[in-house]
C-alpha positions, 0 to 999 in steps of 0.5 A: 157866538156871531153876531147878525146884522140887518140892514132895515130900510123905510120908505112908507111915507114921507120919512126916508130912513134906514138902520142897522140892527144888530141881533135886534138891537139899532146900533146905527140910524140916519132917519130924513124927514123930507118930502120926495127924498126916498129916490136921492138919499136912501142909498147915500144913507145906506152907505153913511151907516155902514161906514158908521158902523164900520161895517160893508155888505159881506158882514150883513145877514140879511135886508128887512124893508118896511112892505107898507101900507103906505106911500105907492112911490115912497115903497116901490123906491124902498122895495127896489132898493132892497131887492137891488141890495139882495140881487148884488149881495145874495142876502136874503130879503126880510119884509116888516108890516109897516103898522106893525113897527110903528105899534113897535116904535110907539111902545117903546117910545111911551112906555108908561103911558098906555092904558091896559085896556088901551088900543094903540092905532098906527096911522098912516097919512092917505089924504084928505081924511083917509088913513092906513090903519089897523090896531093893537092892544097893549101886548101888541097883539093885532086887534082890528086888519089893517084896512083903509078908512075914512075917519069921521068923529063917529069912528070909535064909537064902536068900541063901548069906552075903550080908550084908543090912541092914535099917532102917526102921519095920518093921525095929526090931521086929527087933532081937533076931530077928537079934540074933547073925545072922552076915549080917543087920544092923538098923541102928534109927531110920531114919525116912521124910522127903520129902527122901530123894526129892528126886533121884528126884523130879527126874529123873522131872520130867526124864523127863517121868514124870508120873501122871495126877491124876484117876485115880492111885491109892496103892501100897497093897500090902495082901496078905501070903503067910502062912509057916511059920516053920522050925525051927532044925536 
């Protein structure tokens, strides 16, 4: 039985990463945590794995990219990278919700640390106290759109005690917001790699889900719902 490899690249935000998976499995992965980098080094990267692995580009089945949300720049670079890689190639291009993988990263990264009942809440830096995000429950299984927001110390108040944990780049900032929250938990330093989709990737390959590479288009999510915070009673 042959084996399927998939080049996964991830650009959403400041990470620069990419992975090479096999049947779903990360057998390769060179992840750069530096600002402004996706331009310079994501292809250098690309080239480092696949003499890693000792693989090239014939033995690839596919190229998964993380379509957002997330940085405008950092996702135009990964999808044009991506689409570049397919156009030479005529491999098939796979796109991965970026939240949905980081769900994914968290899980497997903490995987007796989460509540039953918990929400998992991926959350990607947008500035000032905005996010992208969405959530999951602990089967990983969507429970909220992703949506941008502007997040106050009253945003999980709606959720009658459910315990909630939020972790990436837009969730370190909040730290000390929910700092003696009784069900809101900020677990810091989680950061995006292209080996958080690696399982995702497969199984969209798998099932055949494919975009088309001449006319898809980034996840940008650019729109926020301005709120007023609430006042403490």
């Amino acid at each position: 039985m042959s084996v399927h490899y998939i080049l996964q690249l991830e650009t959403a935000t400041q990470v620069c990463a990419a992975a090479i998976a096999a049947d779903g499995q990360t057998i390769a992965r060179r992840d750069i945590d530096e600002p402004n980098v996706h331009a310079s080094r994501l292809t250098v990267l690309v080239q480092a794995l696949l003499q890693e692995s000792g693989l090239t580009f014939a033995d690839l089945h596919a190229v998964a990219v993380s379509k957002g949300p997330g940085s405008y720049t950092g996702l135009r670079i990964g999808v044009s990278v991506a689409k570049g890689f397919c156009y030479s190639t005529d491999l098939p291009l796979i796109a991965v919700s970026t939240l949905d993988a980081m769900a994914q990263g968290f899980a497997a990264a903490h995987p007796g640390a989460i509540a039953a009942e918990a929400w998992l809440c991926p959350m990607i830096d947008a500035r000032r106290m905005e996010v992208y995000t969405s959530a999951y429950n602990r089967r990983l299984e969507q429970v909220r759109p992703v949506e941008a927001r502007i997040i106050d110390h009253a945003s999980f108040d709606d959720l009658d005690g459910t315990p909630v944990t939020l972790f990436g780049s837009g969730a370190d900032k909040f730290s000390g917001l929910f700092a003696e929250h009784p069900t809101v938990t900020v677990v810091p330093g989680f950061r995006n790699s292209a080996s958080h989709f690696s399982a995702l990737a497969y199984n969209a390959y798998l099932a055949g889900d494919f975009v088309d590479v001449a006319y898809f288009e980034p996840y940008y999510l650019k729109d926020f719902v301005a709120t007023t915070p609430k006042q403490r009673s």
